[in-house]
Each structure stands twice: as C-alpha cells, then as structure tokens.
C-alpha positions as CSV (number, residue, x, y, z in Angstrom):
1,X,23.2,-25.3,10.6
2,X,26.2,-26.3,8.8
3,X,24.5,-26.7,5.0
4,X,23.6,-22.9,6.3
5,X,26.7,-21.5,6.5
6,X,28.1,-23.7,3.8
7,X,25.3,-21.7,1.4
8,X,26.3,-18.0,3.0
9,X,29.9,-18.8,1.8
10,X,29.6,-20.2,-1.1
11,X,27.4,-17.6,-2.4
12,X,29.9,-15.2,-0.6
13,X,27.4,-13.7,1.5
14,X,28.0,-12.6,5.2
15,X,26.2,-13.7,8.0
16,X,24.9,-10.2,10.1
17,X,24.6,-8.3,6.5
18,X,21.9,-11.5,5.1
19,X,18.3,-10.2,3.2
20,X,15.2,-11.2,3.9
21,X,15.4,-12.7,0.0
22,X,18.9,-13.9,0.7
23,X,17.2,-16.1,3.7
24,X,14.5,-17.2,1.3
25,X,17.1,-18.7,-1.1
26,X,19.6,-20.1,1.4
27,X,16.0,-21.9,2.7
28,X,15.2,-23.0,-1.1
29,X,18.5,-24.4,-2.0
30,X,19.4,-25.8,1.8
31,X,15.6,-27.4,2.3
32,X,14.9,-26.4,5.2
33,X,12.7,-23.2,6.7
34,X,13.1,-19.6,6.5
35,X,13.2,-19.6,10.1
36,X,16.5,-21.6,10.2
37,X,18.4,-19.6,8.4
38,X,17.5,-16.4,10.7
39,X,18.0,-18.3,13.4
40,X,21.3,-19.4,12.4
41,X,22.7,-16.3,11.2
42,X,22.0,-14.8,14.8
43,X,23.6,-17.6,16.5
44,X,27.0,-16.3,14.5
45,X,26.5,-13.3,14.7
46,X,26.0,-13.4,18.9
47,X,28.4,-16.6,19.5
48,X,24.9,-17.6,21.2
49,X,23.8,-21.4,20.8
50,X,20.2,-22.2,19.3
51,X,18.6,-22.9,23.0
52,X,20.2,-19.2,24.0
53,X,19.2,-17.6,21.3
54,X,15.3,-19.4,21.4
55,X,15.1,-18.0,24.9
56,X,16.4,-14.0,23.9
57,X,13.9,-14.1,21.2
58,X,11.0,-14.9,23.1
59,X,12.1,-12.5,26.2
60,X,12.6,-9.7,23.5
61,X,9.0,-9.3,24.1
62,X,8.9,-9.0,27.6
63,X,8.4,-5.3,28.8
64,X,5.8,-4.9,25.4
65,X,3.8,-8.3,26.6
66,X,3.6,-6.2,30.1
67,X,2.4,-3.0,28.6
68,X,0.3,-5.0,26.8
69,X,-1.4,-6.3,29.6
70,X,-1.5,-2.7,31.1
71,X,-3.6,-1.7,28.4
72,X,-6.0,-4.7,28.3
73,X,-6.2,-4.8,32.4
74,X,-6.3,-1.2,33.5
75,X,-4.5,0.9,31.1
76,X,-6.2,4.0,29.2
77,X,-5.1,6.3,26.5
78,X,-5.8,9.5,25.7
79,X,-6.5,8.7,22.4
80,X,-7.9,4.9,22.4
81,X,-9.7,5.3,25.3
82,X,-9.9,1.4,27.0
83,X,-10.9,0.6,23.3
84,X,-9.5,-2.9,24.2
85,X,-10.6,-3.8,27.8
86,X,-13.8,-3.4,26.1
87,X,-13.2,-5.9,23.5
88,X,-11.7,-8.4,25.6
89,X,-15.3,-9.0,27.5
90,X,-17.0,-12.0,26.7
91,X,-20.5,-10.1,25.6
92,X,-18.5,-8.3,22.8
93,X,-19.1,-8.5,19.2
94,X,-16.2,-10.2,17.8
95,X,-13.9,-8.7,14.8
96,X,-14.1,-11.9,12.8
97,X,-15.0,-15.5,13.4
98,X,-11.5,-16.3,13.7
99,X,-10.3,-16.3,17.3
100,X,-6.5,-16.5,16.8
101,X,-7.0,-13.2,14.6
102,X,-9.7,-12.0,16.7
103,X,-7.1,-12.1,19.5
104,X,-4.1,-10.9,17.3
105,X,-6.2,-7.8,16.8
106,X,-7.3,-7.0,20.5
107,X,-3.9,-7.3,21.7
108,X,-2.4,-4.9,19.4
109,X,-5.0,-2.4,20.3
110,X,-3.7,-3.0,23.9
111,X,-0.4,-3.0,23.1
112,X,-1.2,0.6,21.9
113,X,-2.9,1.7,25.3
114,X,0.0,0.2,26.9
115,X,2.0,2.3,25.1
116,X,0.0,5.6,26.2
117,X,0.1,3.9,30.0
118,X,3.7,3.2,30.1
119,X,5.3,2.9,27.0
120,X,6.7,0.4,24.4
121,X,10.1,-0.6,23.4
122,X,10.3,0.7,19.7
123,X,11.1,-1.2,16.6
124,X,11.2,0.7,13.3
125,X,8.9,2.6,16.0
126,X,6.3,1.9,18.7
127,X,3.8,1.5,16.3
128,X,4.8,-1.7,14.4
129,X,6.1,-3.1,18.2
130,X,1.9,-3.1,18.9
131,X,1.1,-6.0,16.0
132,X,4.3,-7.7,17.1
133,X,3.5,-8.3,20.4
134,X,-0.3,-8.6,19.6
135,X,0.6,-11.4,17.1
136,X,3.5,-13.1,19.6
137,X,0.9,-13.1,22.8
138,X,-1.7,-15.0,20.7
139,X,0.7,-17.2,19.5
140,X,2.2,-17.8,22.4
141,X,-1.5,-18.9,24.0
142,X,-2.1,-21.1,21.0
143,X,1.3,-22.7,19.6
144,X,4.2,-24.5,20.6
145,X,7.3,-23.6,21.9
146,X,9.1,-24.0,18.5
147,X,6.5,-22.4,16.6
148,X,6.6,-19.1,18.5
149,X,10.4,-19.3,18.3
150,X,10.0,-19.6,14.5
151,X,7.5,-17.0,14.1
152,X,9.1,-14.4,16.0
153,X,12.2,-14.6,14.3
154,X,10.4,-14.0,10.6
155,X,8.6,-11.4,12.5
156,X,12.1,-9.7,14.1
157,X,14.4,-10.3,11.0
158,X,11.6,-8.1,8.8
159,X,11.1,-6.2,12.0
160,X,14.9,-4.9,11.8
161,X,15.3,-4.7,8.2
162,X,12.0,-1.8,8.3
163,X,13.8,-0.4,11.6
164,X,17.2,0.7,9.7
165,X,14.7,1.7,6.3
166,X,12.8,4.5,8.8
167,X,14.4,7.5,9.0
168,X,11.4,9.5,9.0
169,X,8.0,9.6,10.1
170,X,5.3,7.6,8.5
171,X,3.4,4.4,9.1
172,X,4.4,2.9,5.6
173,X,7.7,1.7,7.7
174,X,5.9,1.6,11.5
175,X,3.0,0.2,12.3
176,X,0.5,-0.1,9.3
177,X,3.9,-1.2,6.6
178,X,5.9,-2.8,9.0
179,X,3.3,-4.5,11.2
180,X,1.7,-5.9,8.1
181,X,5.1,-6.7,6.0
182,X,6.3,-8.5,9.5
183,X,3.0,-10.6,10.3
184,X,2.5,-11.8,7.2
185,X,6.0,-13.4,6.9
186,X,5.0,-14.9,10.4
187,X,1.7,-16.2,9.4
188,X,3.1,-18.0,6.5
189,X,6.2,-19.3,9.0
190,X,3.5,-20.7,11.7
191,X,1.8,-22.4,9.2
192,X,4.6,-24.1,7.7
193,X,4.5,-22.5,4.6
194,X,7.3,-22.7,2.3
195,X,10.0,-19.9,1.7
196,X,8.8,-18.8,-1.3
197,X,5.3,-18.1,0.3
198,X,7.2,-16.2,2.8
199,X,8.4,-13.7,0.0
200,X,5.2,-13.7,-2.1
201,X,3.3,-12.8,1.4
202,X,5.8,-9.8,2.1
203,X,5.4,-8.4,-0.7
204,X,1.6,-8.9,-1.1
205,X,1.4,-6.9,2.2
206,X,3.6,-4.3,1.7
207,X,1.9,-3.2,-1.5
208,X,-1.3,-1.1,0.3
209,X,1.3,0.7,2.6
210,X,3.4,2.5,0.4
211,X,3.8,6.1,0.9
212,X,1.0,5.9,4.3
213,X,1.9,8.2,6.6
214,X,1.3,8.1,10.4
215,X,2.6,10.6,13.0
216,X,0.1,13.5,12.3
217,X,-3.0,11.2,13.1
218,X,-1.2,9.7,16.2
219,X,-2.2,13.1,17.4
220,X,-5.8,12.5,16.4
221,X,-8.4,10.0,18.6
222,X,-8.9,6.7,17.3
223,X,-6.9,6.7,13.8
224,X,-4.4,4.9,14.6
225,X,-6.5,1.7,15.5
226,X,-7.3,0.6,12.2
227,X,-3.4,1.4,11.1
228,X,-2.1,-1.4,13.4
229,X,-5.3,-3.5,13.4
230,X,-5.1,-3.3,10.0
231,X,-1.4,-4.9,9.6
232,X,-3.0,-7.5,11.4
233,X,-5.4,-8.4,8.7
234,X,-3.5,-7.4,5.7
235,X,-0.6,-9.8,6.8
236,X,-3.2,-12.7,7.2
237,X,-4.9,-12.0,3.8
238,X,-1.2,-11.8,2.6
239,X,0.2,-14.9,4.0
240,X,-3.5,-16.8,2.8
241,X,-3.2,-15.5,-1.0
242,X,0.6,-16.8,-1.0
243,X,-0.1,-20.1,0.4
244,X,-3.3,-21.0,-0.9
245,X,-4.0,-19.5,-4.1
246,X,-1.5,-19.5,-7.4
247,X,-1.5,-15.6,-7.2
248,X,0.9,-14.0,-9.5
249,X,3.7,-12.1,-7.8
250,X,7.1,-11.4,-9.9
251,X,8.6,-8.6,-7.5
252,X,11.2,-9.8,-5.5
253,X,10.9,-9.2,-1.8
254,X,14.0,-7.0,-1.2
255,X,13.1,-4.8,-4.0
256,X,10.0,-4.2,-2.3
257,X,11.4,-3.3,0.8
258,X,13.5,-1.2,-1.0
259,X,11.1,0.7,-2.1
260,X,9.3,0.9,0.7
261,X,12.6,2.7,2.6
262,X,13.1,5.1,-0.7
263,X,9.2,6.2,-0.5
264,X,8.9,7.1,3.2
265,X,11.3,10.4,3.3
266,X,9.2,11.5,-0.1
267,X,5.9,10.6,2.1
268,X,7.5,12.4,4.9
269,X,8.2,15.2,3.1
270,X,5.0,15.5,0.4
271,X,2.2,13.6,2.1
272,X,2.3,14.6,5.4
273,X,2.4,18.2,5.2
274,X,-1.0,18.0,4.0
275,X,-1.9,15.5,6.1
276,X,-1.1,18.1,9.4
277,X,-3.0,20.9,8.0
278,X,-6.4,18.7,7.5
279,X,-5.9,16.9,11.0
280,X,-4.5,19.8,13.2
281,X,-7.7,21.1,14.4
282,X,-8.5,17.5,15.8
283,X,-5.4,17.3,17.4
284,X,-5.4,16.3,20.8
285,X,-3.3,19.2,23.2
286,X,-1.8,19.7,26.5
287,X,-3.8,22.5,28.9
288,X,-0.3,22.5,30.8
289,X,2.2,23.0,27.5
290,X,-0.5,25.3,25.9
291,X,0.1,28.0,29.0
292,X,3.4,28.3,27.6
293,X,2.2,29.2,24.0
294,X,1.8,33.0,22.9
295,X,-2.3,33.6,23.0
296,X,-1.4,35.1,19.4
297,X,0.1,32.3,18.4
298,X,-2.9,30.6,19.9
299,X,-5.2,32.6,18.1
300,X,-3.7,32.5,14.8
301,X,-4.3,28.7,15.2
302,X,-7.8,29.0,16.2
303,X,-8.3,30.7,12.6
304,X,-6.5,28.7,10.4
305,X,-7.7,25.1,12.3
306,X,-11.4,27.3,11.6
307,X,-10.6,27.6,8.0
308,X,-9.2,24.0,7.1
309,X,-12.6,22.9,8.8
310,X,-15.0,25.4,6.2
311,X,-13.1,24.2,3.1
312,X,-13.0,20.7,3.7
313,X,-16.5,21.0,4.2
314,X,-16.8,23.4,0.7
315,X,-14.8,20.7,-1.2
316,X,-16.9,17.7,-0.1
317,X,-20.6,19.7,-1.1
318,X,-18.8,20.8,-4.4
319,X,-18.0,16.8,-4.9
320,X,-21.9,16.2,-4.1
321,X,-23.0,18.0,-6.7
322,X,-20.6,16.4,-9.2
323,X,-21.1,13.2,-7.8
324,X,-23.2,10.3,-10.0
325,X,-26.8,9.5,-8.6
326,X,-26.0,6.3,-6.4
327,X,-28.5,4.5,-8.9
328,X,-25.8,5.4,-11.9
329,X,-22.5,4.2,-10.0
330,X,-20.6,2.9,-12.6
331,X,-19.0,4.3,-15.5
332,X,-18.6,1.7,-18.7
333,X,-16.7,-1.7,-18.0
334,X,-13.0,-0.9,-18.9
335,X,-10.9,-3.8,-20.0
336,X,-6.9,-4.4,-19.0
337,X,-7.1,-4.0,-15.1
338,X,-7.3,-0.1,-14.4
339,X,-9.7,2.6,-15.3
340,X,-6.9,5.3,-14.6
341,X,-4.1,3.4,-17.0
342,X,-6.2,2.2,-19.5
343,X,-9.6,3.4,-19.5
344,X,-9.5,7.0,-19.6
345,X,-6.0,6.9,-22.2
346,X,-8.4,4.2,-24.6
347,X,-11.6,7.2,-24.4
348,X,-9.1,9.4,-25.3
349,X,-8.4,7.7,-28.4
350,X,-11.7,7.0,-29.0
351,X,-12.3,10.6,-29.0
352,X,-9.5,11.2,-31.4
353,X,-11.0,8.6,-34.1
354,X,-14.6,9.9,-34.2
355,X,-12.9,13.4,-34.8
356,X,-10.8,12.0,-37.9
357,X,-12.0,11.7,-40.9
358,X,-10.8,9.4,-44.1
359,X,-8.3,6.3,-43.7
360,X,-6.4,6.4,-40.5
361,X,-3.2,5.6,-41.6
362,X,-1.3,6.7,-38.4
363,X,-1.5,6.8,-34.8
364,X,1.0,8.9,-32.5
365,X,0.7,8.5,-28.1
366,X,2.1,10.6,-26.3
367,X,2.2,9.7,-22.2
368,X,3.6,11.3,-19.1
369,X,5.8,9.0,-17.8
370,X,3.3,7.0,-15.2
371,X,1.2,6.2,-18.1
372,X,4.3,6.0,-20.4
373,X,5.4,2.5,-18.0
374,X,2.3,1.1,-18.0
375,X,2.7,1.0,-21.6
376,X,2.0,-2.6,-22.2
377,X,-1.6,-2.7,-20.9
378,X,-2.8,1.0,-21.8
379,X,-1.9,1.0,-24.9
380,X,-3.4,-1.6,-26.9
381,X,-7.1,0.2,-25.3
382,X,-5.3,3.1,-26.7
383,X,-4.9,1.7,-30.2
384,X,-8.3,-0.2,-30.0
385,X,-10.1,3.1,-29.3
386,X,-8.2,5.3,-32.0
387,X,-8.2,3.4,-34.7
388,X,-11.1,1.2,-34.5
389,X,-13.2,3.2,-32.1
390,X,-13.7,0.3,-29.8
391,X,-15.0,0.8,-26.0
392,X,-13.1,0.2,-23.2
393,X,-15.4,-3.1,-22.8
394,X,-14.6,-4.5,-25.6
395,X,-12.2,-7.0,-24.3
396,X,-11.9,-9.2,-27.7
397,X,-10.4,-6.1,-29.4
398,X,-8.2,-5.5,-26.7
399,X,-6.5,-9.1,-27.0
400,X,-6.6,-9.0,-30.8
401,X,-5.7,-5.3,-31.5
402,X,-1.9,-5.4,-31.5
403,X,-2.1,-8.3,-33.7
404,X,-5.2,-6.7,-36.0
405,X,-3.2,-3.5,-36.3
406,X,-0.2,-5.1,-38.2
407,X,-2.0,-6.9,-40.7
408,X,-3.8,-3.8,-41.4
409,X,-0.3,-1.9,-41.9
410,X,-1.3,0.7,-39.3
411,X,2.2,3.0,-37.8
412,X,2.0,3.6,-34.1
413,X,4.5,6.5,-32.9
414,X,4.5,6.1,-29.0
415,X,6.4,9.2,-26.8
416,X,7.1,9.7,-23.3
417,X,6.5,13.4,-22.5
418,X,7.0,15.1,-19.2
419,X,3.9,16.8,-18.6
420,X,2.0,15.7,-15.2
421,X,-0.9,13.0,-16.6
422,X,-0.8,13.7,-20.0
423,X,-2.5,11.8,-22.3
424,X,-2.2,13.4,-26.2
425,X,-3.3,10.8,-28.8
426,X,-3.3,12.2,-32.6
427,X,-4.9,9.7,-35.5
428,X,-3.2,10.5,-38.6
429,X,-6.3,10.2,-41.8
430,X,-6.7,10.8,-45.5
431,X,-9.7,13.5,-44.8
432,X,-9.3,15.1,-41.9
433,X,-6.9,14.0,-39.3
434,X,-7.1,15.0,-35.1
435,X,-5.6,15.0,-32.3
436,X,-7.1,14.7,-28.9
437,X,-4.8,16.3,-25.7
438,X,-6.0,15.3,-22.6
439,X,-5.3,14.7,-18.7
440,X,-5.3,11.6,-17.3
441,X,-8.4,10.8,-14.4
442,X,-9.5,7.9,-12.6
443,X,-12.5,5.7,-13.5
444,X,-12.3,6.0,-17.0
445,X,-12.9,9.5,-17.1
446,X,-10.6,12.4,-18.7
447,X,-9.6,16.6,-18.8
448,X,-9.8,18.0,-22.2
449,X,-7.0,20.4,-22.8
450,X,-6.6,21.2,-26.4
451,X,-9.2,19.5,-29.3
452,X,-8.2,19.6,-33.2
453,X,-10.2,20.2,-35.6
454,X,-13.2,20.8,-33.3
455,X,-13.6,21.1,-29.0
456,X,-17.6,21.3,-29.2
457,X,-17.8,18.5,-31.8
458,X,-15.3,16.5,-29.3
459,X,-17.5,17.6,-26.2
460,X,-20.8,16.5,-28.5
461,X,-19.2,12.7,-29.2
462,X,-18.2,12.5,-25.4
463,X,-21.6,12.8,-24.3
464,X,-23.0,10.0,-27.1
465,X,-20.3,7.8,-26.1
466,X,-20.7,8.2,-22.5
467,X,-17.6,9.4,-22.1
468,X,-17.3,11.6,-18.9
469,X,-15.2,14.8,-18.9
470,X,-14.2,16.6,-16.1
471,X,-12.2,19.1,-15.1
C-alpha cells in the first residue's frame, strides 16, 4: 500500500483520476498486482480500509446476482425467451468443454433475462453489467475469496473507465466492447498473470468491437445473445493470447480505450442509422403503445418495413450471381497480411506494368488516406507488382523489393490523395508509359476507374492474370 502511493506521487499522478495503463505501471515498477493498485487507489479515494472495501466490491454485485438468478430460475424475456434455464439442465449440449466458461456464458444469458424480468443495475449500460455478473457468479462458485476480490476490481476499474467513455448508444462500449475489454483484464487477474498481460489482453479484446453497435438489435429476438456471450469468449481468447503466446501488441492500453470512446458517437451516428432501417421490421412492439400510434403512421411503416425486406432480399440474389462457385473460393495468395491493403493496391500495379512499355524508370502511388497509413506493408506489393510484375504471392519479392528497387536506381513518388479508396499507380517507361486508377476492394480484388493507354487491353491482362475486377 505505501510503495503504491509512494509511485502515484512521485510520478505526480492522483489517486481517483489513475488509468488502467497508469495501474499497469505503478504494478510494474511496485512488483506487485494490478489488482493492488485498484484496490488501493479506492481505499483513498473512499477513506474505506482494504477489508471494507473487499466486502463493497463483492456486494456491488448483489441485486444483478439476484436478477441473475431470476432469469436462470423462472425469469423470461421477451426477446431471449428462457434461452438460459434451458442451458442450465444437465441433458444440455454444452458451449465448450470448459466448464468455468461454459458457466461464465450461461449466466450472462441469464443475467440478460433477468434484466427483461426485473432489471439490472447499469454500468456503461445493462448490457456489459450481464458478462460481469456472469463472470463474478462463476468465479465466485469456483475461486477464493481473494481471487474474486481481485478479479472484480480489474473487471470494475475497466468497467467505469467504458461507463464515463459511453455517451451514446452502441455495444462497442456496453456489452459486446466493454464485457469483453473488462473480462479479459479479469481473466488474466484470476490467473495470476502479470500486469503487462493485463494490458496486452485489453487491448487484444477491444480490437473486434470497435465501432459495433447495439441498441437497434436489443429490439430484435435473440441478437443480443451472442453480443454478451461473445465478450465472454473474446476476453478468454484475449487473456490466453497475452499470457501464453509471445503475441505482438505495441498499442498501449489507454490509447485503445481512447479510441474506443472517440468511435462510438461516430458509430452512433453513421452505423446505426442503417442498422434501424434493416432491423425495424423485426422489431419486437407493444399492442398497448401501438393503440396510441396514428394508423397512417402505422401504415407508412408497414410499407417501408415491406420494402427494406424486398431489397435486402434483391441485394443478396444479385451477390449470388456474382458470387465464386464454392469449388473456386479463393482468390490468389496475397503476401503482407491483408488482401484489402496490399493485395488489391499490388494488382493494381501489376496492371500498370503489363500496360507500360520500355524501361520503367519511375513509379508514382497515389493512396486515399487509409491505404496511404498502411504505407509500410502495401507498398512494397505495390512496387513489386509495378515494376517487376510480381504476384501478390510472391513473398520473396516482397521482402527483397525495397531493397532490389535501389540498386536498380528506380524513383518512387508516393501521394496521399483524398479521394474515398483510391488506389492510382502510374509506371513511368522509355516506350510507352501508363497509369492504372483504381478503387480499392477486399480480397485482392479492384474497381477500374480510368486506364491509360488502353481500358480493354487492361480488362484483357486482368483476366490472364486472374486479376478480378468489380464494380
């Protein structure tokens, strides 16, 4: 305790304003656990002592443990149905082998009928409180005293930090980004797991939640299931990769956060928009508000729910048709880690240099600003596929290319330019030189916008290089 607060002041730090990175660090340099430092700084910031504060933790739970027991006893939802009363029998298929995650994930479900039943006390909402008290009553069946005090204060301290970060709706800061950036910290915490694992987990999870949003399908049956389930299981695979593996992570655990909080109003105000207009018609409604609603209103409704349903269905045949026969699934192996970043920017080029004639001498790339910060891996497939005419396999050029591209006295011009996935490579040659402006697409694939010298001699090459253009 006192090495604690010795660390906050000397790095001049305040106990009450402390990061979930700042804990990691006061935990590195003090030796001691990430808990501990948590622990401690609520102790000064309540003028509770460590037993008092043990006990409020733990109790903190107490009106979500009962709902959660509501909803794996008795409770039903309107939209879960008794989803986890079912699960809890002993003739049901389990989730996975493991029972302390097999339990985790059951109890979250019924924390979520519990909710419908008789509500949850909220968090960053009620949908993140559902993995925290699934997680805490497993713990609490399996673990020591100590070990659920030390889990459920990781699990409250990221808790908090994701409650101030939502101001809007979305699951990326409830129950899918929270629950997941919350249980992995606790996973690592009740396995002993050192600080720095504690970070590497966070962040790990946080990563497949950015920008998910939540509210409109909390309207819809059964959606939200796999949303807080889900945390579950992401923060376990999180917590395993950063304490048994030597995974790479280099972003630090507040910045993630951070950026988790600055995404959510965009998601808010972008995603979900669209999200409501594909999920109203399977929204669940209210015979008793509904008598209050215009039957115009009502009927204009009716329509447009009607219309959403005939061209979703219109946009899936049209992908059909333009989907690969399941026994062609694949497009060509694409070196550097991304078929969208590297892949379809390297065809590009490759395009570009079959088109040139003579000595390539130059070669300018021009990238909208995604592609333009992913620089360091798309490029050199760029450069590989302009100049040389290398595939996206080739995965020898690719580590040799910057290198080759020197000693071969080769200029490379390389522009950020505003346009929404542009992608405009131009090889500079003694003959005949060309220049290739495309938009970017996943899976290796690209839009042809503008060809020069020749669009149907560029369409011809893409087909012999099994390059695939779309629209």
């Amino acid at each position: 305790m006192k090495k604690i607060e010795q660390n906050v002041e000397q790095r001049g730090l305040e106990f009450g304003a402390l990061t979930l990175g700042d804990c990691i660090d006061i935990a590195v340099e003090t030796k001691c656990r990430v808990s501990d430092v948590i622990i401690c700084e609520a102790m000064v910031q309540t003028g509770l002592d460590r037993e008092q504060v043990d006990h409020q933790l733990i109790n903190s739970f107490g009106h979500n443990f009962k709902a959660l027991a509501t909803g794996l006893e008795s409770g039903t939802s309107f939209l879960f149905g008794s989803v986890a009363s079912e699960m809890i029998r002993p003739d049901s298929s389990k989730i996975v082998e493991d029972d302390l995650i097999n339990k985790m994930i059951i109890y979250t479900l019924a924390a979520q009928v519990g909710n419908h039943s008789v509500g949850l006390q909220p968090c960053a909402g009620t949908g993140d409180s559902c993995p925290y008290a699934g997680f805490m009553r497993a713990v609490m069946e399996d673990f020591s005293h100590q070990d659920c005090v030390r889990s459920a204060a990781v699990l409250l301290k990221i808790g908090t930090m994701f409650r101030v970060g939502k101001t809007s709706t979305g699951c990326n800061m409830e129950g899918f980004g929270a629950g997941s950036a919350a249980t992995a910290g606790a996973f690592v915490e009740l396995f002993g797991g050192t600080p720095e694992a504690v970070g590497r987990a966070v962040v790990l999870a946080v990563s497949p939640t950015i920008g998910n949003p939540c509210t409109p399908r909390v309207m819809v049956p059964g959606l939200c299931a796999t949303h807080i389930g889900g945390a579950i299981m992401n923060g376990k695979l999180a917590s395993h990769l950063a304490m048994h593996t030597g995974i790479p992570v280099n972003v630090p655990v507040d910045v993630m956060i951070a950026m988790a909080a600055a995404v959510h109003p965009l998601s808010a105000k972008h995603i979900v928009p669209e999200v409501v207009r594909h999920m109203e018609p399977y929204f669940r409604t209210n015979d008793a508000v509904e008598a209050y609603v215009d039957d115009a209103v009502k009927s204009e409704e009716s329509q447009r729910k009607a219309r959403v349903h005939e061209t979703a269905i219109e946009t899936m045949r049209d992908m059909a048709r333009r989907a690969n026969p399941i026994v062609k699934p694949f497009g060509t192996a694409v070196v550097g880690g991304s078929s969208q970043a590297v892949g379809s920017p390297t065809n590009t080029g490759r395009l570009a240099h079959f088109l040139a004639k003579g000595k390539i001498t130059k070669v300018v790339i021009d990238l909208y600003p995604e592609l333009f910060a992913r620089r360091g891996i798309n490029v050199p497939g760029i450069v590989m596929g302009a100049v040389y005419g290398a595939s996206t396999a080739d995965g020898l050029m690719y580590k040799e290319v910057m290198d080759r591209i020197r000693r071969d006295g080769i200029e490379i011009e390389i522009n950020q330019v505003k346009e929404y996935q542009m992608q405009r490579v131009t090889v500079v040659a003694s003959e005949q030189s060309s220049v290739v402006d495309a938009r970017n697409r996943g899976g290796g694939r690209l839009a042809v916008v503008q060809v020069e010298p020749d669009l149907k001699r560029c369409l011809e090459l893409a087909k012999s290089l099994d390059i695939e253009i779309v629209q």
